[in-house]
Predicted model as a PDB file, atoms N, CA, C, CB and O in Angstrom, pLDDT in the B-factor column:
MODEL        1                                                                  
ATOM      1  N   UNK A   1      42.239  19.671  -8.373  1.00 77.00           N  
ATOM      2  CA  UNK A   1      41.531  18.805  -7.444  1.00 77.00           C  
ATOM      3  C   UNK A   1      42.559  18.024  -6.629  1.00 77.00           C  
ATOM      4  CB  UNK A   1      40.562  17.843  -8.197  1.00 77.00           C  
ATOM      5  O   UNK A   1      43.718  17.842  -7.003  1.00 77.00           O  
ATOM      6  N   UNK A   2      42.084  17.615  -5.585  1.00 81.00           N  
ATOM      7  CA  UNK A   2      42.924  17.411  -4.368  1.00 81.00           C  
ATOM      8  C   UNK A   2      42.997  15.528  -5.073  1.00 81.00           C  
ATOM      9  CB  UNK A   2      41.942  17.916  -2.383  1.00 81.00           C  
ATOM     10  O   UNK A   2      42.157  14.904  -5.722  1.00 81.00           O  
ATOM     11  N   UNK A   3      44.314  15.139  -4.592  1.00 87.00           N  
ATOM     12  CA  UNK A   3      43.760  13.528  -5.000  1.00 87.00           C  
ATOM     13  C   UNK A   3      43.343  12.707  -3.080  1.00 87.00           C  
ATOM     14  CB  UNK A   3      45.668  12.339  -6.143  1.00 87.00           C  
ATOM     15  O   UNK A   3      43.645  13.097  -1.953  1.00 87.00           O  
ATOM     16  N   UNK A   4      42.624  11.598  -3.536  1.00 89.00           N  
ATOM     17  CA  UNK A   4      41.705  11.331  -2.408  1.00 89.00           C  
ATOM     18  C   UNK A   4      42.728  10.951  -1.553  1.00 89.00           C  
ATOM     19  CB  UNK A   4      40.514  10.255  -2.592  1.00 89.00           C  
ATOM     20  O   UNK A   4      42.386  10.917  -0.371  1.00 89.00           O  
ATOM     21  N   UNK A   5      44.298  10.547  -1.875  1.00 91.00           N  
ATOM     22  CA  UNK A   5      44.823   9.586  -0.713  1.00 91.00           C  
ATOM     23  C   UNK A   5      45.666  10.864   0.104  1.00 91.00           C  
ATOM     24  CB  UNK A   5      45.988   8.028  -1.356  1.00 91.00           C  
ATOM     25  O   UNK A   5      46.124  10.832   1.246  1.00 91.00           O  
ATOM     26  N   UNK A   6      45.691  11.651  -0.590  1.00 89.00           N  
ATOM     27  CA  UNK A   6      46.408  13.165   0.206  1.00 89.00           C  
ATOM     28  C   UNK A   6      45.511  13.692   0.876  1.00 89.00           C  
ATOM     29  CB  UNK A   6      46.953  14.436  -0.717  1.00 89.00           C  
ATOM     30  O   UNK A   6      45.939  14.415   1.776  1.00 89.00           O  
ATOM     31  N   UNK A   7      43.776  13.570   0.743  1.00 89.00           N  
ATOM     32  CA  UNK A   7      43.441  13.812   1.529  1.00 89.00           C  
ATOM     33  C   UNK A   7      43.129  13.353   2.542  1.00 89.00           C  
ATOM     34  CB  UNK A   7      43.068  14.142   1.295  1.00 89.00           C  
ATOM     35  O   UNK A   7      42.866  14.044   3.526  1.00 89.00           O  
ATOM     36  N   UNK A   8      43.085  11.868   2.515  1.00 91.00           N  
ATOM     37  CA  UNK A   8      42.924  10.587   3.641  1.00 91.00           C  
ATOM     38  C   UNK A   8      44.375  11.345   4.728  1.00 91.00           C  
ATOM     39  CB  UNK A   8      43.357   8.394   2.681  1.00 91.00           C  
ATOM     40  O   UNK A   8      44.372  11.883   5.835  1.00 91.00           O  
ATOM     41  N   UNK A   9      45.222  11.105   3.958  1.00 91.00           N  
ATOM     42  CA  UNK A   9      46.294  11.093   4.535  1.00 91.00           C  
ATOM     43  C   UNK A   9      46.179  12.657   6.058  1.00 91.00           C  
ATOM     44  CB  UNK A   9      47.502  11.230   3.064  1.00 91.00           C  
ATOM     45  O   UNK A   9      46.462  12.625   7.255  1.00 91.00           O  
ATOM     46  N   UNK A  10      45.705  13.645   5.269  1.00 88.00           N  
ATOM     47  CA  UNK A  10      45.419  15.137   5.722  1.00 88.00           C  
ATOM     48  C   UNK A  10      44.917  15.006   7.011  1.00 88.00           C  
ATOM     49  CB  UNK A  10      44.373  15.974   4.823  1.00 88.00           C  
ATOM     50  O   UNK A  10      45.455  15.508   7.998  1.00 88.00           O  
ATOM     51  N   UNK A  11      43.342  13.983   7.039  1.00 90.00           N  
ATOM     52  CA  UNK A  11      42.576  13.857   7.768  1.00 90.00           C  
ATOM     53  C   UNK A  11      43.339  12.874   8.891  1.00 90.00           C  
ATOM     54  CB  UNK A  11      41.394  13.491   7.080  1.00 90.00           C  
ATOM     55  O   UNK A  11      42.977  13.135  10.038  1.00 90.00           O  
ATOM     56  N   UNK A  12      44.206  11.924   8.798  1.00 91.00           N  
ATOM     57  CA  UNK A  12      44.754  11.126   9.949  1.00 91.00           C  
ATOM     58  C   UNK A  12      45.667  11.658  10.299  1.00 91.00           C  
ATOM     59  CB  UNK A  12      45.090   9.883   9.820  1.00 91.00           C  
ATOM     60  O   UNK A  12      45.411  11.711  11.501  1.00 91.00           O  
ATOM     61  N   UNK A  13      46.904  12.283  10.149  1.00 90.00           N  
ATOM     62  CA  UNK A  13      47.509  13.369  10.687  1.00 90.00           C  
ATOM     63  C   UNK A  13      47.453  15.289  11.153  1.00 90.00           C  
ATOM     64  CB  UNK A  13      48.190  13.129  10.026  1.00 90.00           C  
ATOM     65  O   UNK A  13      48.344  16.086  11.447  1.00 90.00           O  
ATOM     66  N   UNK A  14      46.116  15.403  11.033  1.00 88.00           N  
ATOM     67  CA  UNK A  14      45.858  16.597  11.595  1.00 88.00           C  
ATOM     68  C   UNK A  14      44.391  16.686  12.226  1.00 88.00           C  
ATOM     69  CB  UNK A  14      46.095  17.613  10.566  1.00 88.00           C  
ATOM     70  O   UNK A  14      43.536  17.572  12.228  1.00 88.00           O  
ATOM     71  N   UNK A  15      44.459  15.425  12.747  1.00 85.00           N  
ATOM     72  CA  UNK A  15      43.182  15.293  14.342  1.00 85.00           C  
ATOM     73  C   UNK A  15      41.853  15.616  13.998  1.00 85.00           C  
ATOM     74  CB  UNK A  15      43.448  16.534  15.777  1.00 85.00           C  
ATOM     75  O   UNK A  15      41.131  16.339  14.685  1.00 85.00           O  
ATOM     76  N   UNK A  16      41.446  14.945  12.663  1.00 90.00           N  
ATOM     77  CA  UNK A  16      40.437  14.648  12.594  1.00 90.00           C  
ATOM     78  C   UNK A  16      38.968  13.212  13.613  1.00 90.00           C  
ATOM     79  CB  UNK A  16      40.892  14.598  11.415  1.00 90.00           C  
ATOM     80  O   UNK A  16      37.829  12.749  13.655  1.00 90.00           O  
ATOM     81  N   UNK A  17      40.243  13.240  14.132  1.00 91.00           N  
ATOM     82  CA  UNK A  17      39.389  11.917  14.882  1.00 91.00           C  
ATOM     83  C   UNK A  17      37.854  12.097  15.404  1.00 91.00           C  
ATOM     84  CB  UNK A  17      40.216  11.480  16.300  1.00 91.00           C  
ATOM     85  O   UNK A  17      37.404  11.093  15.956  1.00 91.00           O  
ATOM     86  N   UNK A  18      37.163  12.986  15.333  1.00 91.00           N  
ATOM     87  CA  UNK A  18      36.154  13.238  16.162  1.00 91.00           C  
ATOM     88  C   UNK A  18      35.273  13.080  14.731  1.00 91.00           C  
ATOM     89  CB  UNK A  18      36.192  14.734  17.185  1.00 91.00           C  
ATOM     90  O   UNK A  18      34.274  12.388  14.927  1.00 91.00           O  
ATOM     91  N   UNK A  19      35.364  13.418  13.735  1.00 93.00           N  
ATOM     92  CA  UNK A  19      34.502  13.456  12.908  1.00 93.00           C  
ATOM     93  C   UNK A  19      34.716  12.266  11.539  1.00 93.00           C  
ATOM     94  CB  UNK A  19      34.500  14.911  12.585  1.00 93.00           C  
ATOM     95  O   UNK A  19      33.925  12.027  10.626  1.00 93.00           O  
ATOM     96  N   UNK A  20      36.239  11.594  11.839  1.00 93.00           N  
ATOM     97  CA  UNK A  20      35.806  10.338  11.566  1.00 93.00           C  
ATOM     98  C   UNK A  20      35.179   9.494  11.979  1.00 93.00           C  
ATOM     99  CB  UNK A  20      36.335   9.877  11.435  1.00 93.00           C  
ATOM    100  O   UNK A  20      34.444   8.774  11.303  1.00 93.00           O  
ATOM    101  N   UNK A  21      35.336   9.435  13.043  1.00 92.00           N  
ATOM    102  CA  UNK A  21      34.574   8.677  13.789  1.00 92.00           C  
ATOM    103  C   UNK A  21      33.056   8.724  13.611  1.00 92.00           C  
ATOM    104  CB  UNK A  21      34.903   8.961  15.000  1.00 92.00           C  
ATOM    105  O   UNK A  21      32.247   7.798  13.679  1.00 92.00           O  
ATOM    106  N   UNK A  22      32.902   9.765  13.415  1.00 93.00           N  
ATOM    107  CA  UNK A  22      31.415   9.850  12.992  1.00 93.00           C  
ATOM    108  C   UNK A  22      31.196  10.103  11.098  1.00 93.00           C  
ATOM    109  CB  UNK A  22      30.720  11.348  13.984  1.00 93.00           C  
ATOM    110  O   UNK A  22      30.195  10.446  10.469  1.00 93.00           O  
ATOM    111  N   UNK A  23      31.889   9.933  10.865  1.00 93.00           N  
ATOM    112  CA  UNK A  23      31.421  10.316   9.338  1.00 93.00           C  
ATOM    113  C   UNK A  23      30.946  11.444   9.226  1.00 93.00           C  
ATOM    114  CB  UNK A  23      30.434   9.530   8.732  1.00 93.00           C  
ATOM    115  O   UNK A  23      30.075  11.517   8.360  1.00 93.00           O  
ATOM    116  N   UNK A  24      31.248  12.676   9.943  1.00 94.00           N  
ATOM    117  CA  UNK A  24      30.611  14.129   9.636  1.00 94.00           C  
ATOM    118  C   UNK A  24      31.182  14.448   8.463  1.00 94.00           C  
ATOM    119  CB  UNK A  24      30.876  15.319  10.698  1.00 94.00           C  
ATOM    120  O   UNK A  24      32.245  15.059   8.568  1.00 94.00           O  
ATOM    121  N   UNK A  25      30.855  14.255   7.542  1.00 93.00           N  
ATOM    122  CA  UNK A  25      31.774  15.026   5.756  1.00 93.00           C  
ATOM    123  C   UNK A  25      31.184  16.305   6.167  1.00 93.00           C  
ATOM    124  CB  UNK A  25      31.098  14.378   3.568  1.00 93.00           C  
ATOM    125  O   UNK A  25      31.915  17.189   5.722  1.00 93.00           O  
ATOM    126  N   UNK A  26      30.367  16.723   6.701  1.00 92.00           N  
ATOM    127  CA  UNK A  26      30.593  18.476   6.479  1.00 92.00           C  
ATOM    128  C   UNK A  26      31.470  19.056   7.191  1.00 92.00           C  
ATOM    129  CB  UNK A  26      29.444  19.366   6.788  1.00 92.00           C  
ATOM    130  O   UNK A  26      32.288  19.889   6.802  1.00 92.00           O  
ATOM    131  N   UNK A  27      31.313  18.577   8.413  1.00 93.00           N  
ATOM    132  CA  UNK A  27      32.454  19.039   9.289  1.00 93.00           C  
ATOM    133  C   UNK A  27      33.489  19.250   9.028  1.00 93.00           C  
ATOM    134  CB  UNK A  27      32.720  18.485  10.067  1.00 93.00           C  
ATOM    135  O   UNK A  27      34.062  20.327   9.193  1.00 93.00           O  
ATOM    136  N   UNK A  28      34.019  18.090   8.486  1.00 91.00           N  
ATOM    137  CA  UNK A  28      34.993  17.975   7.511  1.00 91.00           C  
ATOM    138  C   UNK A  28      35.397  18.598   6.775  1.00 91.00           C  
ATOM    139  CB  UNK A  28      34.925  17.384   6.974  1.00 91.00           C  
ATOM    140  O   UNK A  28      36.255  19.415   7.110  1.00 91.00           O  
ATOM    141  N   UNK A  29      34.937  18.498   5.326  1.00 88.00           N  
ATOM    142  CA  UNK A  29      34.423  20.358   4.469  1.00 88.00           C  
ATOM    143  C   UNK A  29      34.946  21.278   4.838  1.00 88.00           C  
ATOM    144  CB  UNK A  29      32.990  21.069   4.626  1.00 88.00           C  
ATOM    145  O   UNK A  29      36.043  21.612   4.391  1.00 88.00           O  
ATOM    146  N   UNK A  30      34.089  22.176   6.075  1.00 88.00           N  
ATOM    147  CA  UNK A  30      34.271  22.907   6.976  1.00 88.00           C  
ATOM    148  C   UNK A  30      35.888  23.502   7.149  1.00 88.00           C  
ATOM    149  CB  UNK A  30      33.739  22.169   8.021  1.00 88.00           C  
ATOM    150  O   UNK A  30      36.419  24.507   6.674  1.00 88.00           O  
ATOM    151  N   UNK A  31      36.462  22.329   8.121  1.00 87.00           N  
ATOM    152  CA  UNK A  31      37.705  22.583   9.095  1.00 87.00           C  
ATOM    153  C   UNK A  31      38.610  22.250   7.110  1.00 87.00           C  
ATOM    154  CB  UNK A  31      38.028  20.957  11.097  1.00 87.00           C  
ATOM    155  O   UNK A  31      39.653  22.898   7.197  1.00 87.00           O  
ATOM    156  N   UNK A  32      38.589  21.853   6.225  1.00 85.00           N  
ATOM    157  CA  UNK A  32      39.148  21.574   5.514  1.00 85.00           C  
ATOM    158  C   UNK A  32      39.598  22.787   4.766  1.00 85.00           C  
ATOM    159  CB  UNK A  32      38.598  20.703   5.045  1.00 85.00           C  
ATOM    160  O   UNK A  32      40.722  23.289   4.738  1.00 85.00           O  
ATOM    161  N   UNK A  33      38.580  23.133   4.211  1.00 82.00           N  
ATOM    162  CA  UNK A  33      38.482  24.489   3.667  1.00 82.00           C  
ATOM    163  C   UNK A  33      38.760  25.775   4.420  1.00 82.00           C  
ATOM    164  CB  UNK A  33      37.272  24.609   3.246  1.00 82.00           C  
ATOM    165  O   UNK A  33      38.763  26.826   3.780  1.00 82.00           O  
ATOM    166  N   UNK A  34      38.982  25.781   5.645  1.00 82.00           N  
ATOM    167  CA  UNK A  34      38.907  26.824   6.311  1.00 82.00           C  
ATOM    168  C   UNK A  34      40.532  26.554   6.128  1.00 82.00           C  
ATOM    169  CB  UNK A  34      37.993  26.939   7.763  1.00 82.00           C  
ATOM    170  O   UNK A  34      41.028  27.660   5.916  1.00 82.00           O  
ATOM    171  N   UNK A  35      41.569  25.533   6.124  1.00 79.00           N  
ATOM    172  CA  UNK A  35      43.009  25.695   5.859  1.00 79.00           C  
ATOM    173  C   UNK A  35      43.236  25.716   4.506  1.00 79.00           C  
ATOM    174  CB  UNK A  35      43.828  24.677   6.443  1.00 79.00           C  
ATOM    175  O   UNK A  35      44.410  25.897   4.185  1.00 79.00           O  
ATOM    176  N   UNK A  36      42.435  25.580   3.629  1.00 75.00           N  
ATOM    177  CA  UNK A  36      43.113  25.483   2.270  1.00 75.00           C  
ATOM    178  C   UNK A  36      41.674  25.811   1.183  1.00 75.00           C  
ATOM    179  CB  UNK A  36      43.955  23.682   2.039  1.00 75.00           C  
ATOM    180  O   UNK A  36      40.990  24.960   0.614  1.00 75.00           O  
ATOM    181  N   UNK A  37      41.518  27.281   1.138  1.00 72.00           N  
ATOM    182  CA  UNK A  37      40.386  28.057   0.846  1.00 72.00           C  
ATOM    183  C   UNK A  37      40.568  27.553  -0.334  1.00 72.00           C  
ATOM    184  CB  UNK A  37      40.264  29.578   1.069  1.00 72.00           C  
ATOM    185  O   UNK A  37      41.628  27.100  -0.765  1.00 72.00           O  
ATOM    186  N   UNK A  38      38.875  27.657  -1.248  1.00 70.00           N  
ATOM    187  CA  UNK A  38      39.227  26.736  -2.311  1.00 70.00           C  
ATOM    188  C   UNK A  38      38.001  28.125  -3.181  1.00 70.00           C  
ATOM    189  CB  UNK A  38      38.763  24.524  -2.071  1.00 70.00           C  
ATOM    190  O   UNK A  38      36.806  28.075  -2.890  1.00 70.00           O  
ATOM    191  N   UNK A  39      38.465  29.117  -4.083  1.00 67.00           N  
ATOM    192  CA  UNK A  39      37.719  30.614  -4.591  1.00 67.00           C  
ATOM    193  C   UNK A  39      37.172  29.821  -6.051  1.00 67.00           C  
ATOM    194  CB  UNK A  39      39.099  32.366  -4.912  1.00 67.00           C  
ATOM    195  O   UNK A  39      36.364  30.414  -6.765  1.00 67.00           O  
ATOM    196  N   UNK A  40      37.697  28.378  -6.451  1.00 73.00           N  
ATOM    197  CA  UNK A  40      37.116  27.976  -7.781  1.00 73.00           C  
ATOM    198  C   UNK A  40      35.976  27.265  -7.320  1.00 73.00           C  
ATOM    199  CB  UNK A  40      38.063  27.092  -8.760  1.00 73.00           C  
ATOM    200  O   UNK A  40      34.986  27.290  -8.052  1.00 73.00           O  
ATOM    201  N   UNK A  41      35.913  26.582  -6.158  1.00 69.00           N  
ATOM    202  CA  UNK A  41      35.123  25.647  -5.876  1.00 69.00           C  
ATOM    203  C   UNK A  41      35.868  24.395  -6.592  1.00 69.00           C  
ATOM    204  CB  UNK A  41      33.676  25.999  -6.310  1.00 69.00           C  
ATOM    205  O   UNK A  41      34.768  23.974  -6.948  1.00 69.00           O  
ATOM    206  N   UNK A  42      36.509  23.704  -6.969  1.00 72.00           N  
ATOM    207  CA  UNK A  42      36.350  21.885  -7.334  1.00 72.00           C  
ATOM    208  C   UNK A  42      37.798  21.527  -7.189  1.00 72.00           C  
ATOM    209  CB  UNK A  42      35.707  21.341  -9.188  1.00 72.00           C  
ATOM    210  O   UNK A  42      38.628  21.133  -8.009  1.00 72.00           O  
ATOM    211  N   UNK A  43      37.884  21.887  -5.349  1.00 74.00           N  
ATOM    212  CA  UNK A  43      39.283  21.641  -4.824  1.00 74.00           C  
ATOM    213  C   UNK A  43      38.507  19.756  -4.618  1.00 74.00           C  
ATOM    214  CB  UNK A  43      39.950  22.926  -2.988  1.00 74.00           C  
ATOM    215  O   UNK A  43      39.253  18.853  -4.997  1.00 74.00           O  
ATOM    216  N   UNK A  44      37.476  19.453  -4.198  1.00 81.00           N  
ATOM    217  CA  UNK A  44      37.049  17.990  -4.041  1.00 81.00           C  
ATOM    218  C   UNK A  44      35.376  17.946  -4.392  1.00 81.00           C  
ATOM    219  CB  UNK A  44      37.407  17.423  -2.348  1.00 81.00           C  
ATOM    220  O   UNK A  44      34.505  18.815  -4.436  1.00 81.00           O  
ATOM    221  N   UNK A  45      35.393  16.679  -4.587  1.00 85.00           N  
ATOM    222  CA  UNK A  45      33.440  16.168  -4.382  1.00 85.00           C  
ATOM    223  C   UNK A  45      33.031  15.959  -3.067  1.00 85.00           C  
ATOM    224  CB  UNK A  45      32.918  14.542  -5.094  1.00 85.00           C  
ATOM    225  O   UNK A  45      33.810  16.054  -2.118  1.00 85.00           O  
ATOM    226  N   UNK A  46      31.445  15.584  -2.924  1.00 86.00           N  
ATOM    227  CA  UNK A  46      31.618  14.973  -2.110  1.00 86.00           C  
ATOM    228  C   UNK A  46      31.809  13.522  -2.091  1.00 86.00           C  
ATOM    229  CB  UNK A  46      30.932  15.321  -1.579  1.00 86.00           C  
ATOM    230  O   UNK A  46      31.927  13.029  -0.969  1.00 86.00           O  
ATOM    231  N   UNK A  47      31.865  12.716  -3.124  1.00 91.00           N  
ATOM    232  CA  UNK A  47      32.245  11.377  -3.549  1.00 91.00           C  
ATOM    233  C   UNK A  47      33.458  11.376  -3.543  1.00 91.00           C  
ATOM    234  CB  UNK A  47      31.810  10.919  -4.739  1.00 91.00           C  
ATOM    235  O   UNK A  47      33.869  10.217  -3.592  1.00 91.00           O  
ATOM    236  N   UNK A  48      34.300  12.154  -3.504  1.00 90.00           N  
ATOM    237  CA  UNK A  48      36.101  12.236  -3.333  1.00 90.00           C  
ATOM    238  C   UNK A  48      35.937  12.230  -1.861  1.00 90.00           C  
ATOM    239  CB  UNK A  48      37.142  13.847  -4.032  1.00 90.00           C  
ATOM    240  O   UNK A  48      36.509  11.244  -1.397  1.00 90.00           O  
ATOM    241  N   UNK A  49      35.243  13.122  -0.746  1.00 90.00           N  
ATOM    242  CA  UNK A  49      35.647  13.265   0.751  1.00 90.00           C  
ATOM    243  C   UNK A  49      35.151  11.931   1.755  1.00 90.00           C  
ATOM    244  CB  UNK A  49      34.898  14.736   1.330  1.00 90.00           C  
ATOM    245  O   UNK A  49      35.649  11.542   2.811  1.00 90.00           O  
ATOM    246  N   UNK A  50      33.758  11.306   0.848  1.00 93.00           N  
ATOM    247  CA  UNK A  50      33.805   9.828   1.396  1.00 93.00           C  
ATOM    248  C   UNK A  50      34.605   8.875   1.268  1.00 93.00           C  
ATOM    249  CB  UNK A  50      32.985   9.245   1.116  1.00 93.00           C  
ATOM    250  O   UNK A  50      35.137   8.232   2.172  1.00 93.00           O  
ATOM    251  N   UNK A  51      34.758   8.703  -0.245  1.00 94.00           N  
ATOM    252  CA  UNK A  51      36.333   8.248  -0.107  1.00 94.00           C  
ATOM    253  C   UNK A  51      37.472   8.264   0.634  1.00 94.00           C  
ATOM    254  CB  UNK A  51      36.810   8.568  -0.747  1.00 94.00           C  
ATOM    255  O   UNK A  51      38.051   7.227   0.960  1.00 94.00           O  
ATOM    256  N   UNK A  52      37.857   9.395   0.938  1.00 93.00           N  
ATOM    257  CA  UNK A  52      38.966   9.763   1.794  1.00 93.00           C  
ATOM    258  C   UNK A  52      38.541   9.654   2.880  1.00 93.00           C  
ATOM    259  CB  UNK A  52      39.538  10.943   1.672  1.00 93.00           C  
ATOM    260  O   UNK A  52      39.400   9.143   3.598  1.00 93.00           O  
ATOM    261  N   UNK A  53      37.589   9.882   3.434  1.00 93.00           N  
ATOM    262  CA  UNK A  53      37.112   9.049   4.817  1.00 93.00           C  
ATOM    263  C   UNK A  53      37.450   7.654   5.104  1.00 93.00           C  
ATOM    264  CB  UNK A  53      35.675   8.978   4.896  1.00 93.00           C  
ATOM    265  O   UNK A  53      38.220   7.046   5.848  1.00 93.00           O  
ATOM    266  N   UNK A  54      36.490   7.366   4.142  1.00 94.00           N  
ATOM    267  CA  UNK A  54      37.025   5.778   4.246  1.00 94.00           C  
ATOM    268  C   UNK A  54      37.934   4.875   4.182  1.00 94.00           C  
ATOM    269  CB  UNK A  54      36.724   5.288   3.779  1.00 94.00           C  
ATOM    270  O   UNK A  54      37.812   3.806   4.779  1.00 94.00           O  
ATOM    271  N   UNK A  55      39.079   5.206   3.378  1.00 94.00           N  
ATOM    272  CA  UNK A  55      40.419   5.459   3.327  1.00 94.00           C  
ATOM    273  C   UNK A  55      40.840   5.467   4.544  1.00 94.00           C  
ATOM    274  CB  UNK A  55      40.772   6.561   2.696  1.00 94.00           C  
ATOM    275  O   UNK A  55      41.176   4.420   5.097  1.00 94.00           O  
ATOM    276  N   UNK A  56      40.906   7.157   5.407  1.00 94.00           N  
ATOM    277  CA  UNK A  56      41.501   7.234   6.120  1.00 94.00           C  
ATOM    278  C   UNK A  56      40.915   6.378   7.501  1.00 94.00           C  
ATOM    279  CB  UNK A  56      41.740   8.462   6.048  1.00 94.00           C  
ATOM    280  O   UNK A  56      41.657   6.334   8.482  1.00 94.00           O  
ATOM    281  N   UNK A  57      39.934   5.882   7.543  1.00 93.00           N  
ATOM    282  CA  UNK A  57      39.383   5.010   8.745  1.00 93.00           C  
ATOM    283  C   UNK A  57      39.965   3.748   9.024  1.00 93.00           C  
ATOM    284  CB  UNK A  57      38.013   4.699   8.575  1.00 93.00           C  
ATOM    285  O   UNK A  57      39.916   3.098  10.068  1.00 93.00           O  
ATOM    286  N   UNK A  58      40.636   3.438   7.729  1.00 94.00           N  
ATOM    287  CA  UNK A  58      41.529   2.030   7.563  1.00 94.00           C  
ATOM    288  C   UNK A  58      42.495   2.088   8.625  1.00 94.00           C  
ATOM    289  CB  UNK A  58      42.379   1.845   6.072  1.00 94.00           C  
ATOM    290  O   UNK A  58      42.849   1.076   9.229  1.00 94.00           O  
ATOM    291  N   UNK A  59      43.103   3.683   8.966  1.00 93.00           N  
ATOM    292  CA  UNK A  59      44.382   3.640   9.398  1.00 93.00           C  
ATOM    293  C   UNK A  59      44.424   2.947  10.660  1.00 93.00           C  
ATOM    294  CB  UNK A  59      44.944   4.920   9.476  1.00 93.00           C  
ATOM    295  O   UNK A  59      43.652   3.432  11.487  1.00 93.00           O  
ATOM    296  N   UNK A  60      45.288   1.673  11.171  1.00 93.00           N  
ATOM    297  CA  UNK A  60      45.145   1.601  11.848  1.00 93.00           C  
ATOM    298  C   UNK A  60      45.446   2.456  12.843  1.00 93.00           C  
ATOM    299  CB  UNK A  60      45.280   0.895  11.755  1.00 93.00           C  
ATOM    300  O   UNK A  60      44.527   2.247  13.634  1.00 93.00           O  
ATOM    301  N   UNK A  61      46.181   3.339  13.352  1.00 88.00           N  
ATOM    302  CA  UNK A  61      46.263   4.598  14.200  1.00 88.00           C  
ATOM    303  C   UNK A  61      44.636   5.168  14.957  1.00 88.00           C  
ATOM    304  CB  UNK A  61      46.916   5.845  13.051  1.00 88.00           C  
ATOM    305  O   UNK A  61      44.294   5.310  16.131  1.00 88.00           O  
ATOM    306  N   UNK A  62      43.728   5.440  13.298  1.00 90.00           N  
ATOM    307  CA  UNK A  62      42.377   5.935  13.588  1.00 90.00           C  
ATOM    308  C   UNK A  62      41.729   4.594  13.978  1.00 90.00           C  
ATOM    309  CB  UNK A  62      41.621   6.742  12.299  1.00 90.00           C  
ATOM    310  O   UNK A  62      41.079   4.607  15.023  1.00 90.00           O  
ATOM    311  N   UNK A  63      41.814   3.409  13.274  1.00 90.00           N  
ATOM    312  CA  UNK A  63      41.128   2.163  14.046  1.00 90.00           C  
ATOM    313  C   UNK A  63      40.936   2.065  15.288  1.00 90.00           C  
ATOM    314  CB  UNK A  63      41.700   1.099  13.914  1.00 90.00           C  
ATOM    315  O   UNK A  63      39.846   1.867  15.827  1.00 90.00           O  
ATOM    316  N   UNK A  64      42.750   2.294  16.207  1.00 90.00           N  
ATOM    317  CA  UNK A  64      42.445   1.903  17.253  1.00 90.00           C  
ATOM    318  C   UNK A  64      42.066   2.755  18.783  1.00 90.00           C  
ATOM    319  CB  UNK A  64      43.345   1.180  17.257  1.00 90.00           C  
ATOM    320  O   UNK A  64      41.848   2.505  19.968  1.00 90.00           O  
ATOM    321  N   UNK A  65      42.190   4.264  17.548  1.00 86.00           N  
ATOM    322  CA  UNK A  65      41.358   5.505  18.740  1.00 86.00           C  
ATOM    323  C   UNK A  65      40.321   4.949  18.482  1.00 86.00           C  
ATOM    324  CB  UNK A  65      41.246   7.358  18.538  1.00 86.00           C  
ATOM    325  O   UNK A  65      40.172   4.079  19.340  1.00 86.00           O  
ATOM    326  N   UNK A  66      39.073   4.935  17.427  1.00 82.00           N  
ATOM    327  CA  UNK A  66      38.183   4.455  17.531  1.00 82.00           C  
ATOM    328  C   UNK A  66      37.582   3.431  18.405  1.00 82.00           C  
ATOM    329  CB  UNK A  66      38.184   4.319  16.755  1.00 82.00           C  
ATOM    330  O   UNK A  66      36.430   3.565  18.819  1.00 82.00           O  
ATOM    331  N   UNK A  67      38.468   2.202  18.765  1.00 86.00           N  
ATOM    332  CA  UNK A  67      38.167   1.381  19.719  1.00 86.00           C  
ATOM    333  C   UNK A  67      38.314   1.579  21.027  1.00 86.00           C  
ATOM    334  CB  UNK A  67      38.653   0.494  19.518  1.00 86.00           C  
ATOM    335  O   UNK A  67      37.795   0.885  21.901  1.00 86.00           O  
ATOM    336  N   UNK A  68      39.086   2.612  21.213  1.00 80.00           N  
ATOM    337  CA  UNK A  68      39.516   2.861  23.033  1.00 80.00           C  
ATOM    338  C   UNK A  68      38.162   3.576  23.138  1.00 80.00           C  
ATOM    339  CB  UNK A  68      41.236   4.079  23.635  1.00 80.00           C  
ATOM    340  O   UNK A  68      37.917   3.828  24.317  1.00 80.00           O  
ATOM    341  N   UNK A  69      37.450   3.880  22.515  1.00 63.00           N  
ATOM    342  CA  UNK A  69      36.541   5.080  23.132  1.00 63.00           C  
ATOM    343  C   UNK A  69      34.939   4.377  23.522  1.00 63.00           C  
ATOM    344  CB  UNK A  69      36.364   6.511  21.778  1.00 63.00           C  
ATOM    345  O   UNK A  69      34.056   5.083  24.008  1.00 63.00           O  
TER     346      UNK A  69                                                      
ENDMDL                                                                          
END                                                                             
């Protein structure tokens, strides 16, 4: 299992901004898994990917795209 701050981290350096911004966790999911295929299933929860959302929304980097827009 992935730990949550590697994945926070994942999501603010590889341009997730569009779907933090919105809280899309599937989307998320999605573009996540499509780089790092997961054949066991319990690479994360979804209580681990809100986490790491939320986490990564702290950043200020993602804070302050969030505000220009």
């Amino acid at each position: 299992m992935i730990r949550t701050e590697d994945l926070a981290e994942f999501l603010v350096t590889n341009n997730f901004l569009f779907e933090l911004e919105h809280r899309d966790y599937y989307a998320i999911f999605e573009r996540f898994i499509d780089d790092h295929p997961d054949p066991d299933g319990d690479l994360m929860s979804m209580k681990q990917l809100k986490s790491a959302v939320a986490l990564a929304r702290k950043d200020p980097a993602i804070q302050k795209a969030i505000r220009k827009k």
